[in-house]
N, C-alpha and C positions, 0 to 999 in steps of 0.2 A: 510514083512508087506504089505495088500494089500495098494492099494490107487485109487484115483479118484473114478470111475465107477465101480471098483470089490468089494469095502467096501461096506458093504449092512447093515445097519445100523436098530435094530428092530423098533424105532420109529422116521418117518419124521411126523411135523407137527402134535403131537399128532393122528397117524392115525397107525397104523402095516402097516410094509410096508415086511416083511422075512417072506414072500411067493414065493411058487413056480409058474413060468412060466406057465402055461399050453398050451400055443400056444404060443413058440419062433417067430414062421415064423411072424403073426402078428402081437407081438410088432413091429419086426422091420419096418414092413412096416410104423405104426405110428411113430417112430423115423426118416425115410426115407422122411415123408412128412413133418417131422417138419423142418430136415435139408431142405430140399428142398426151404423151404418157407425162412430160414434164408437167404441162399446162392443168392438166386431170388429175392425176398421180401425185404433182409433186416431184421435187428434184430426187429425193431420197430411194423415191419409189421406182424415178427414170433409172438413177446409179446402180439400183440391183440389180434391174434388169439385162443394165447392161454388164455386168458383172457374171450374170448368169451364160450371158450371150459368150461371153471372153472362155467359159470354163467349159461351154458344150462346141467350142469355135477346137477348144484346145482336143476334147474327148473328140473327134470328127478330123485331129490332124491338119487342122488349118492354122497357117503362122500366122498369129500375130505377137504383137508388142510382147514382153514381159512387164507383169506391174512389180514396180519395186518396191512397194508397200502395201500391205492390208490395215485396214480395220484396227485397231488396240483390243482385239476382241479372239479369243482362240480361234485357231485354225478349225481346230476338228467341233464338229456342232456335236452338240448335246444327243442329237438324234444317231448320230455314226460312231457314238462313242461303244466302243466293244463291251461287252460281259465282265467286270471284275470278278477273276478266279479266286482271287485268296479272301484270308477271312478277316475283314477289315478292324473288327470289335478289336482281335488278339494281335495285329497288326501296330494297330494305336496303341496300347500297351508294350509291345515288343518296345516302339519309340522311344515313349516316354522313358522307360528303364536308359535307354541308349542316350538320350540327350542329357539324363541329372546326371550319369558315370561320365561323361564327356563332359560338362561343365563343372563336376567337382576336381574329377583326375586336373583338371588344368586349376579350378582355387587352391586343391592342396598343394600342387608345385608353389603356388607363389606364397605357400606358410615363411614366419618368418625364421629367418638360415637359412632359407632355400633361393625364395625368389627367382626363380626360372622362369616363369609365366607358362606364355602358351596364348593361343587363341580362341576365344570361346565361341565370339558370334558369326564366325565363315557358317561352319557346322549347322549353328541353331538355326540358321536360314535354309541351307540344304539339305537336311536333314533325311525328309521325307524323299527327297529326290534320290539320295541313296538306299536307303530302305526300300523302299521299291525296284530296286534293280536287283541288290540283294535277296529281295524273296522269288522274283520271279524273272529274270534275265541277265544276270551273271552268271558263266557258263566256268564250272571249277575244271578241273587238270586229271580230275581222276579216271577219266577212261585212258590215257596216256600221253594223249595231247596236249596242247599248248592253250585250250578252255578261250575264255576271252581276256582279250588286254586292256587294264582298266589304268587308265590316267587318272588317279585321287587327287582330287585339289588338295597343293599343300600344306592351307590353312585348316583344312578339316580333318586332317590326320585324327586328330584326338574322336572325334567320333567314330572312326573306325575301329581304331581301340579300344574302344568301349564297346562295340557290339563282339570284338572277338574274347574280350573277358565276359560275355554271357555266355559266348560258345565254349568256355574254358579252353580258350584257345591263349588269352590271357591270364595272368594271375593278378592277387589286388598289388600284393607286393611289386610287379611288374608297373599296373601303374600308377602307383607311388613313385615309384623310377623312374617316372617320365622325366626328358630332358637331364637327367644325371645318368649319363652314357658310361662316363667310368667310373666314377665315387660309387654307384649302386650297380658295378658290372657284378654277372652278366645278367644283370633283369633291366638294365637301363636302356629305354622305349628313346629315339631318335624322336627328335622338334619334329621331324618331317619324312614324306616319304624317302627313305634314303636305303637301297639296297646295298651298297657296301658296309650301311651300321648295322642292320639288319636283314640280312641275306637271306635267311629263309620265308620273309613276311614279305616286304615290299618287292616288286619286280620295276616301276619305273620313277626315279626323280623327278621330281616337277615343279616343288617350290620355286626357282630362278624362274619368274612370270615370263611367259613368252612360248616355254621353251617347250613346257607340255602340248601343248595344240600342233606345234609345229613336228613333235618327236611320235604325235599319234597320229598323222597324217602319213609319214612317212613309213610309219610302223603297221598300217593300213595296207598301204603299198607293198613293203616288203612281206607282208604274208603274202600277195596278190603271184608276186614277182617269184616265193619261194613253190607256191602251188603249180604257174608254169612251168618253172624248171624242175618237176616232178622230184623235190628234194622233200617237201616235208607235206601233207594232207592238213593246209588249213583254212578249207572251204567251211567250218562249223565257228570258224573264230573271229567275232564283230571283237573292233578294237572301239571304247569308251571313251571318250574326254571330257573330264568335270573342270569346267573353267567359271573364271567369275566375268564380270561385265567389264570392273576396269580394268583385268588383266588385255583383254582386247585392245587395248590402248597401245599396247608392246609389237612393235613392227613385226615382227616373227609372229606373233597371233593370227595373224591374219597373210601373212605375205606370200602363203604357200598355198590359198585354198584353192584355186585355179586349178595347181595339180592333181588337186583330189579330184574334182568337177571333170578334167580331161579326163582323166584315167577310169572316170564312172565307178571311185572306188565308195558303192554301197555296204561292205561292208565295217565302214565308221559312222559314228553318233558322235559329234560333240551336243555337249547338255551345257549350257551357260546359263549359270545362277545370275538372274536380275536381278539383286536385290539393290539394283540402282545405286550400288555407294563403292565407291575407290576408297581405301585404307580410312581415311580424311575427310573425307564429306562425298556428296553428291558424283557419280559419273557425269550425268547429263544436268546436271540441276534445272537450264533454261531449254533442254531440250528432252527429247523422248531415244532412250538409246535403243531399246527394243526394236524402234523406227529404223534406227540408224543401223542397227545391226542386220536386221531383216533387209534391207538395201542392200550392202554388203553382199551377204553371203548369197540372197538370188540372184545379184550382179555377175558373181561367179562362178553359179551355177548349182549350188546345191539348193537340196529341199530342205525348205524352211517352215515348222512346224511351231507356232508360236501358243506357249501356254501360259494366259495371265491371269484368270480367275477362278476361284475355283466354283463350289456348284453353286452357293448361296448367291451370286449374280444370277443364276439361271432365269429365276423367275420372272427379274428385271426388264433381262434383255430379252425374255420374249414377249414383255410388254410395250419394246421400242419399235412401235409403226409407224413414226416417223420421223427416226434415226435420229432423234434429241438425246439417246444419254450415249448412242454410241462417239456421237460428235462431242460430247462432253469428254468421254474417257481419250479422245483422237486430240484435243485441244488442252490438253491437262498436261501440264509441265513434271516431268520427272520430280525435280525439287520440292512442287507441291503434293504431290503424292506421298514423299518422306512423310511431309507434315503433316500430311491426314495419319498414315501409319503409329504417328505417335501422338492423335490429338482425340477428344471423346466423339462418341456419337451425336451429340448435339450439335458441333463446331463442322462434322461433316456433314449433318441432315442442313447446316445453317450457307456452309461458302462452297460445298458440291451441289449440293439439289437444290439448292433455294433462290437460284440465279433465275427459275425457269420456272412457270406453274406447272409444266408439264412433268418436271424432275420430282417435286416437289409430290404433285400428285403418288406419283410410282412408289415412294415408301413413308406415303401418310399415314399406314396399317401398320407400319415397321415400328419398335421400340426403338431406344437409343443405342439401346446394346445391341441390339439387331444391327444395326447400321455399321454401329463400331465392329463388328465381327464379319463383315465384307472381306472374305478373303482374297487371297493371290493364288493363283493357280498350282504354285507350285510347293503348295502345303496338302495339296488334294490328293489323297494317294490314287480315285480311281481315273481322275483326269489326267495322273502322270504315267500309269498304266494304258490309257489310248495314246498317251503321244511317244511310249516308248515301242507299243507294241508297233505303232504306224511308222515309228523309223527302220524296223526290224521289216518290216513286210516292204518295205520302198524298193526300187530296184531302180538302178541304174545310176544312182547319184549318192553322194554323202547326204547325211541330213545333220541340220543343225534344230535343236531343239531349244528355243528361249523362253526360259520358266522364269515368271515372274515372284521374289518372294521378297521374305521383310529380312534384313541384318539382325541376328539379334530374337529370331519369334520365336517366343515364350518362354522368355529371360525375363522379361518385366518391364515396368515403367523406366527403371534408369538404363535400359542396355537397348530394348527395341526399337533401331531406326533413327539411334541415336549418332551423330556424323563422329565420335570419340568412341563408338565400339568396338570398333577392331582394337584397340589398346587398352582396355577394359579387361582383367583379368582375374579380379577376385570378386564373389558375389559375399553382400554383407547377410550376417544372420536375417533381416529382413528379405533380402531379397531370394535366402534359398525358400524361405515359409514361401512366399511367392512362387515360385516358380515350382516346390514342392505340390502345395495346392492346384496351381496348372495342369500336373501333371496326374494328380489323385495317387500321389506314392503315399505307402503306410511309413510313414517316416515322422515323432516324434517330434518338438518343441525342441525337447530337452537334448537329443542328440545333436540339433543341428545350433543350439546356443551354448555346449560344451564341446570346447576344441573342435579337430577339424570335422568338414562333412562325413556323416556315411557315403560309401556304394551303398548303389542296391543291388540285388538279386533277386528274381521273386522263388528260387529253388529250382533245382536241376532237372526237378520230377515236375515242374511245373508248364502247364500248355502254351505258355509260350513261347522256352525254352524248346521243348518238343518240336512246336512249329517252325520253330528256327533252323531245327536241326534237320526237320525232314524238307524242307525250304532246299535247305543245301544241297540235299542227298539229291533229290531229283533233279535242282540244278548240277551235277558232277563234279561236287566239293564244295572246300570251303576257300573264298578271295580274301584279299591280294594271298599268294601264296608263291613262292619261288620255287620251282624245283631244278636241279638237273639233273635231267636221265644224262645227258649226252657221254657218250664213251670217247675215249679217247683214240687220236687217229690215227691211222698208218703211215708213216712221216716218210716222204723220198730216202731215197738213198743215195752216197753221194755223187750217183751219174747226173742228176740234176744240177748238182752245180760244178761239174768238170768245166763246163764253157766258159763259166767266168773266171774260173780259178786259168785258165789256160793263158790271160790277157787279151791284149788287144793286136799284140804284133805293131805290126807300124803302120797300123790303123789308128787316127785321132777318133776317141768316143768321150762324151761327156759320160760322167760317173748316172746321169739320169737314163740314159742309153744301157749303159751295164745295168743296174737294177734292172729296167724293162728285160732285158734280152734273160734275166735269172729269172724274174715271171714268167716268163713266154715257156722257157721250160718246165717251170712247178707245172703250169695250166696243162702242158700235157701228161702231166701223169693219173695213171689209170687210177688211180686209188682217192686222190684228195683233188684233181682237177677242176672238177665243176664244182668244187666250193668255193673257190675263188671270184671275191666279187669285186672285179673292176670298178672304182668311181672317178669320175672326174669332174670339174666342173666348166665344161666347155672345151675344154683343152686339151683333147688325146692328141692330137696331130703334132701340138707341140711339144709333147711329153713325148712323142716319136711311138705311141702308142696306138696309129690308125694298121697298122699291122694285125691287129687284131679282130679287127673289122670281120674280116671276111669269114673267119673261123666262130670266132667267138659272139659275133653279133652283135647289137646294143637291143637292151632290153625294151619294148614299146607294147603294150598289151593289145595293139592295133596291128603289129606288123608293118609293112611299107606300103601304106597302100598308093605309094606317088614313084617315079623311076628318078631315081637319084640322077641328079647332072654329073656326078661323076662317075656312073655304071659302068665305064667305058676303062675303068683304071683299075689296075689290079688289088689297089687297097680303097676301094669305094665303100662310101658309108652304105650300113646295112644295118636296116634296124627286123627285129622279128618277137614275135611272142612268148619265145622261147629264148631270147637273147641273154647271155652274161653278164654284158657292161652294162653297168648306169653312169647313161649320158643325163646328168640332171642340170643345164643350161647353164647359166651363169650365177650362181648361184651355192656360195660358200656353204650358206647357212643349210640350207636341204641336202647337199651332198655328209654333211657331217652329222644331218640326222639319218641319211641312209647307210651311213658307217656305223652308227649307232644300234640302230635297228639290226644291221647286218651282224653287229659284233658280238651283239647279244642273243642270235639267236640259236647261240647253243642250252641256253637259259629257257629261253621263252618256247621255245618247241623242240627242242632236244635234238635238234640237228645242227653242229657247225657251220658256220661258217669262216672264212676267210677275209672281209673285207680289205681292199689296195685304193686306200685314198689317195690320189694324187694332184697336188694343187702349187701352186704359186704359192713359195713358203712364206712371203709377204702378209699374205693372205689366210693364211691358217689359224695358230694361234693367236694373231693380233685379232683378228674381224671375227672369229669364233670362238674365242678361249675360253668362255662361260662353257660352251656344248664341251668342249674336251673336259670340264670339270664334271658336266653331267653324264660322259661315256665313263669316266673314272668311277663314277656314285654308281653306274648300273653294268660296272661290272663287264665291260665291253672289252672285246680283245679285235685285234687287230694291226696291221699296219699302216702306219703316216707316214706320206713322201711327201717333203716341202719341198717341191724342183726348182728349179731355176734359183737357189739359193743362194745367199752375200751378197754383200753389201757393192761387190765393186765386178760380179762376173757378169752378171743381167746388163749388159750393156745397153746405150742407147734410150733407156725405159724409163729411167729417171727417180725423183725421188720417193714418189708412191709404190714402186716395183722394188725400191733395193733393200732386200732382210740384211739387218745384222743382228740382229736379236731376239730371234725366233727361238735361237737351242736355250737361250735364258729366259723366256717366259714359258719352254718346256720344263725348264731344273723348275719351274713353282707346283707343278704336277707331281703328284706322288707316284701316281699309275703310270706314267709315262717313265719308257726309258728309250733315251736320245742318244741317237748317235748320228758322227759329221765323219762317215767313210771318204778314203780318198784314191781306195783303187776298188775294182770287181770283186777281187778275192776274197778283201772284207766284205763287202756290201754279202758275196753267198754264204762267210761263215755267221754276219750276223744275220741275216733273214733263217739262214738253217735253228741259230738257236733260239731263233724268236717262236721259229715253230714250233721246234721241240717245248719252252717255258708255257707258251700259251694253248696247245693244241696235245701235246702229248702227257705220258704220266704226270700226275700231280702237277696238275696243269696252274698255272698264277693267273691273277685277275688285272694283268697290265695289257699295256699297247704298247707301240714300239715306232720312235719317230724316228726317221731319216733325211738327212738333210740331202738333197742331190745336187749334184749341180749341172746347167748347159753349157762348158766349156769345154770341148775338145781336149782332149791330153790322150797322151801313150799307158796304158796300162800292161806295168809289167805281169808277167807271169808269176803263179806263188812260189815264193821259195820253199826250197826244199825243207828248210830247219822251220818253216814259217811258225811266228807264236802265238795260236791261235790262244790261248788264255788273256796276253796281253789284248790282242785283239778286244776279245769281249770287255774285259774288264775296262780296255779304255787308252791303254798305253802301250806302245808295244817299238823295238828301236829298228825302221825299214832301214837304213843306210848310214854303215860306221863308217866316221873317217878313217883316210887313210896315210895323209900326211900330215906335218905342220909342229911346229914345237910346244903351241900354245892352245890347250884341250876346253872346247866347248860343247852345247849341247844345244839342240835347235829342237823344240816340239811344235809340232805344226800340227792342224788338221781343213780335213777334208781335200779344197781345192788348193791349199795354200800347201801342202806338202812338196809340190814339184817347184813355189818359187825356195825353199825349204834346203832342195837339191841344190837349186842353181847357186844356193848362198855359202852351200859346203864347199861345189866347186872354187868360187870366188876366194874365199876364206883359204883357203886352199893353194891356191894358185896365185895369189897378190898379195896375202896378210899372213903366211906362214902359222894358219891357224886349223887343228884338225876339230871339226865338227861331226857332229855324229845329227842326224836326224833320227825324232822319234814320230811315230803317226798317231798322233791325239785321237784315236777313233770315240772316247768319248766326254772331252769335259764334265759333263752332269752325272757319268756311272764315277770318274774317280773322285769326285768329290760327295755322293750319297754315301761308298765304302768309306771313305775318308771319316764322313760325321757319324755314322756309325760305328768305326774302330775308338772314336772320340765317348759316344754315348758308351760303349760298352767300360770302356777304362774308369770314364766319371762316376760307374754306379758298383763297377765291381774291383776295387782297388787292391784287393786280395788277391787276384786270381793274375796270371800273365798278362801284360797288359798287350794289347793288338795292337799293331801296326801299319797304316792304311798303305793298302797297294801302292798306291804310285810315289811314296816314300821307300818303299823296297825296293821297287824298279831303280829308280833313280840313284839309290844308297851309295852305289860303286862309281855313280858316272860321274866324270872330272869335270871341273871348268865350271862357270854361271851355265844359267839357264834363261834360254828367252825363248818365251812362246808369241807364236802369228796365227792367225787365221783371219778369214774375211770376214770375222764377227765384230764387234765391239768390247773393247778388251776387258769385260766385267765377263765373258763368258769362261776367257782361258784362265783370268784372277780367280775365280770360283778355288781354284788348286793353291793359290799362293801360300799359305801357312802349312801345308803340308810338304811343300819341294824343297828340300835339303840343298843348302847354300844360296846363293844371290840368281834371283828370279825377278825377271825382267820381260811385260808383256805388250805386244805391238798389236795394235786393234783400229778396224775402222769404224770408229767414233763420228758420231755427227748423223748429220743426211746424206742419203746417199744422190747422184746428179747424173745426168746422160754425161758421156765420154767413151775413150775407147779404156779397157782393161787397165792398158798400162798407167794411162794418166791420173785414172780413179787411183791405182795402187800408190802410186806416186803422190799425190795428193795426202792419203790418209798414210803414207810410210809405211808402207806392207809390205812393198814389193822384193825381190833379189836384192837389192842394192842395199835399200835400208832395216832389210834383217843384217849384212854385214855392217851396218853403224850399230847396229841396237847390241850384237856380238861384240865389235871393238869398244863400245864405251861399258859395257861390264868388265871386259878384263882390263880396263886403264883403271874400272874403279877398286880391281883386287891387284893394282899396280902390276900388270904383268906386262902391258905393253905402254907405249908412252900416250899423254892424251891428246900429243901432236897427232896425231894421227888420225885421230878423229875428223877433226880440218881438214884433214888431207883429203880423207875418204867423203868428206860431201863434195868438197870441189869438184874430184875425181867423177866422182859420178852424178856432181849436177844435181844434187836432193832438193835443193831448192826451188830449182824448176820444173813446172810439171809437164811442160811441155818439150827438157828433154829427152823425157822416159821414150820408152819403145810403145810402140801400138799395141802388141800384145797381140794372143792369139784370137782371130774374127772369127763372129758367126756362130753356129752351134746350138741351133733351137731346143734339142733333145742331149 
């Protein structure tokens, strides 16, 4: 077997490397001079060179390898670091003000009666990382644009706050009101960034860890996406993301960076606070994450700008000629670095430098306090100033920036780097003298050891104030800020939705089919068309949505540069730079941050849009239901299609594919309103009024879910008397009995309406029983009216008391009530104390398993047959008919078996 140097291996470093020599003689000579430099040089002195060689191999357009790690030493040298513009003396000050109003606003929350908390050391570790961006690269709104999009780490809220009460953008009373959102309304300041509590300040949620890196990627994207399709001008707006080290630990952190890296989207900065520590202790303790992160994201293709010291290293490391302390900081375990952060200069002069004569030599001139004040780069304001400026000038890739800092810096001995400081919330009169002194605030003895801290302010007329303000002015306002210009739209009229309202005739379509065919319509209208943003994730063809293809295109900032193997067919994929749909691969989580994005960006740039998620309703709210919580917080509008919906229609797919409980993990949404349509004619009066709530006057801050489904059925035409108020509201009665001596009531929805019919017939025809079906279009809207007519009665007992809608509907109708659907029967119960007389609900319960329709139905008793058991045993229990009958009726039709049932109707992708 060969080994070492005779194995010639096909791929090093992603590169072919088993190729032939064509000039032996000259390898060797380059092999001859590299030994030469080892032997002479030294290994240290061989690695730069070659280092050197890799970086003018790269400037010269020659491929080789990528290295997946540097050095623990900043990216940008010392020599290439740019001009610092601002004025750093009045800068430092600006801080200091900004971090004592940030760590007191959070000790007076937790006075006692209050105790709210708050977090104090996110902040005091990135402090300077925002201030910095704030003096000279965050772009405000005031030209009329959409400025830059900044992801705030959630835990550093309170710092932001604090520098907007210098700008008297807050008040002290405001935060004092921190975290008491309604006792102290309307000055009560949200834990966290949350635009629905505060709408005019914050623009994007981000505390649920994950979800900010993954929502500024996409948010990256959708300016990218909204610039091509000449809807809004936002070539001037970089989107920001402040994240910490072990938020990266959260699969969505990182799961999307790829796309950013394909899509060359340079216009994002994520900035990831190292301060080396998850909530609890250590990120990496036994290892180096910086290392680990820097892998990462050059794995995936961004630039990676790594900032870990700041200048007082300088001197050091251009004293290392023979790479002894850079191999020290390369071999230094995350953990021990904590340790040094919180231990003296003598303990670091003694187990950093003292292992080596050579280390040792390098800060023999240094005091102890010298040593101990070795900082992290990411306390440096002009070294954070080169690494933001170098992400801003990069082109063609995202850049990620890893700033090295401490948890906790300049908070003191008991908070700094300490693995219990994130839950650390009150500074003791000790510790604010400390941290007061740190800072050189004119703040008394006596203030801060009677009751609670002061603010400070150093005065309105004061130069740093001044600086702050003209800081702003030239950057084009003041951040975070929410506006919205957007006006309200020109809504279709109702030739748009003639088609659906017309039926199907005696054409079988699944209710997902209708929906698309009432899209396909909107999309062409002249006035709100190209708002409409298609999403899918993988799945148009099955949503019967490749129709759109050829028109509408799928969006790709590339275009097609390859010939589709289906070019030859009239609905061939077609991707372009100017495409509509986002096709975002398989992939829940990024399609529901490009809904996100999309939903809100009447907000963020003052242009509507329309987003049409459409997905495996399996797959929506279970696998993303956090992001539906964060499109609620930021205010996002749009439409949700859960397709292929219930538990027993997805045939074949089995138990991972079958929803029955999707419209009940929507009823936990406040923003969302559900509905389970079960013909066209609904589907276009709710999309009409989803439009009009969200997009026309006095527009609402919800979305709008729709459950579809891919089951073939006949869609009648609207009737003539049709109730569209029922409709909306959720109830509405499609088909009165017409015969039978014994009066019942069937509510049904979605797909479960037409077995509904077939149970009136039976009922009907066998059981001398007249039923009436009603179309449950929305379990979740009559029960929200319902606890609301509930809430209003409980607080205002004086006044008329309300009566919730689907108690009035029902008020007059005879007989029991038993409701079905292919949900789980907690979705139709949601109504039960509201529906007047004996209510009785059939649900499939359980897992759902491959089969054909009927057997599933049969199975979970849904079907035609056992809505007629679930009718006859309510009227045997109001003694109307006898409870023989009962018996009668399973025999008859077999309920016990599930493999007498019918097949049911096949197929039906869309």
């Amino acid at each position: 077997m060969a080994s070492g140097s005779d194995r010639n291996p096909i791929i090093i470093g992603g590169l072919p490397s088993q190729v032939p020599d064509f000039d032996p003689e000259e390898t060797q000579e380059w092999l001859d001079s590299l030994d030469a430099a080892v032997d002479e040089r030294g290994r240290e002195r061989a690695r730069y060179l070659m280092l050197r060689l890799i970086e003018r191999a790269r400037e010269k357009r020659v491929a080789v390898p990528e290295m997946r790690s540097t050095d623990y030493v900043n990216t940008i040298a010392t020599k290439d670091e740019p001009f610092f513009p601002g004025n750093e003396e009045i800068e430092r000050k600006i801080l200091n003000a900004t971090r004592w109003n940030a760590a007191v606003m959070v000790s007076r929350a937790q006075r006692p009666g209050i105790g709210v908390g708050g977090h104090i050391a996110t902040f005091a570790s990135s402090a300077s990382l925002y201030d910095v961006g704030f003096n000279h690269f965050f772009r405000g709104k005031d030209d009329g644009k959409g400025g830059d999009q900044i992801f705030f780490q959630g835990h550093a809220s309170p710092g932001v706050y604090a520098r907007a009460y210098l700008l008297d953008r807050l008040t002290e009373k405001q935060l004092d009101a921190f975290r008491q959102e309604k006792s102290k309304f309307p000055d009560g300041l949200s834990s966290y960034p949350h635009p629905r509590l505060m709408p005019d300040f914050w623009e994007f949620p981000t505390v649920s860890m994950g979800l900010g890196p993954l929502g500024a990627i996409y948010q990256a994207r959708m300016n990218r996406y909204m610039e091509a399709r000449g809807i809004a001008d936002t070539s001037d707006s970089h989107v920001w993301a402040y994240l910490g080290d072990g938020e990266m630990d959260e699969p969505e952190s990182l799961g999307q960076l790829s796309l950013a890296a394909r899509e060359g989207l340079d216009n994002l900065t994520f900035v990831v606070n190292c301060n080396l520590q998850r909530l609890d202790g250590p990120v990496r303790g036994n290892g180096k994450i910086m290392q680990e992160l820097e892998s990462q994201f050059r794995g995936a293709g961004w630039n990676v700008i790594k900032l870990v010291w700041d200048r007082s290293w300088d001197p050091l490391l251009a004293q290392d000629r023979d790479g002894i302390l850079v191999n020290k900081l390369n071999t230094t375990p995350d953990g021990q670095f904590q340790t040094y952060a919180t231990e003296t200069g003598a303990y670091i002069r003694e187990h950093f430098f003292g292992d080596d004569h050579r280390l040792r030599a390098m800060v023999e001139n240094m005091t102890d306090q010298q040593i101990q004040h070795l900082g992290r780069g990411g306390h440096d304001h002009k070294k954070i100033y080169a690494a933001y400026a170098a992400a801003k000038a990069h082109k063609g890739q995202p850049t990620v920036i890893l700033a090295q800092t401490v948890k906790g810096w300049t908070l003191g001995p008991n908070f700094e780097g300490r693995n219990a400081t994130h839950q650390m919330k009150k500074l003791t009169a000790e510790d604010l003298k400390r941290f007061r002194d740190r800072l050189h605030l004119p703040i008394s003895d006596k203030e801060l050891e009677d009751g609670n801290p002061p603010y400070y302010h150093p005065g309105r007329d004061s130069e740093e104030i001044q600086y702050m303000h003209d800081r702003r002015k030239a950057n084009g306002g003041y951040v975070p800020t929410r506006v919205v210009r957007a006006k309200p739209l020109p809504l279709p009229d109702d030739k748009a939705y003639a088609g659906a309202k017309k039926g199907s005739g005696q054409q079988k379509i699944a209710t997902t089919m209708a929906f698309v065919r009432v899209l396909k319509d909107l999309m062409r209208d002249k006035e709100i068309g190209k708002r409409f943003v298609p999403i899918a994730p993988d799945e148009y063809r099955t949503f019967g949505m490749d129709a759109f293809f050829p028109s509408a295109k799928i969006y790709n900032p590339l275009g097609q540069i390859y010939e589709s193997v289906d070019r030859e067919l009239l609905l061939a994929y077609k991707e372009s730079p100017t495409g509509q749909m986002l096709h975002d691969g398989i992939s829940e989580a990024g399609c529901t941050a490009s809904l996100i994005a999309a939903g809100s960006a009447y907000a963020t740039h003052g242009e509507p849009l329309i987003p049409i998620y459409v997905f495996y309703s399996m797959f929506g709210f279970q696998r993303t239901g956090d992001q539906f919580w964060q499109m609620a917080d930021q205010l996002a509008r749009g439409f949700v299609l859960g397709a292929t919906a219930g538990r027993t229609t997805l045939t074949g797919e089995g138990l991972q594919h079958a929803d029955g409980h999707s419209q009940l993990l929507a009823s936990t949404n406040p923003a969302c309103v559900a509905y389970d349509p079960a013909y066209g004619y609904e589907i276009a009066h709710i999309v009409k009024d989803g439009l009009r709530r969200m997009y026309g006057e006095n527009s609402e801050d919800i979305f709008y879910y729709l459950t579809v489904y891919n089951e073939p059925i006949q869609h009648p035409a609207e009737p003539a008397d049709v109730d569209v108020e029922g409709i909306l509201k959720g109830l509405y009665r499609v088909n009165q009995g017409e015969k039978g001596e014994h009066a019942a009531q069937i509510l049904a929805s979605g797909v479960a309406v037409p077995w509904a019919i077939e149970a009136q017939r039976i009922l009907a025809d066998e059981w001398n029983v007249k039923a009436d079906v009603w179309s449950a279009t929305s379990w979740n809207e009559l029960r929200r009216d319902a606890v609301e007519a509930e809430e209003h009665n409980l607080l205002h007992p004086e006044e008329e008391q309300r009566v919730p809608f689907v108690t009035r509907k029902l008020a007059d109708a005879e007989g029991p009530k038993v409701a079905v659907s292919d949900w789980m029967r907690a979705v139709p119960d949601q109504i039960a104390r509201w529906v007047p007389g004996t209510y009785q609900s059939l649900g499939a319960d359980g897992f759902g398993f491959a089969d054909t329709r009927g057997a599933a139905r049969r199975f979970f008793h849904i079907d035609a047959q056992s809505i007629v058991l679930g009718v006859l045993t309510e009227l045997a229990k109001e003694g109307k008919v006898d409870r023989s009958l009962l018996k009668q009726a399973i025999d008859r039709y077999q309920l016990l078996d599930v493999a007498a049932a019918e097949a049911g109707e096949a197929g039906g992708d869309a």
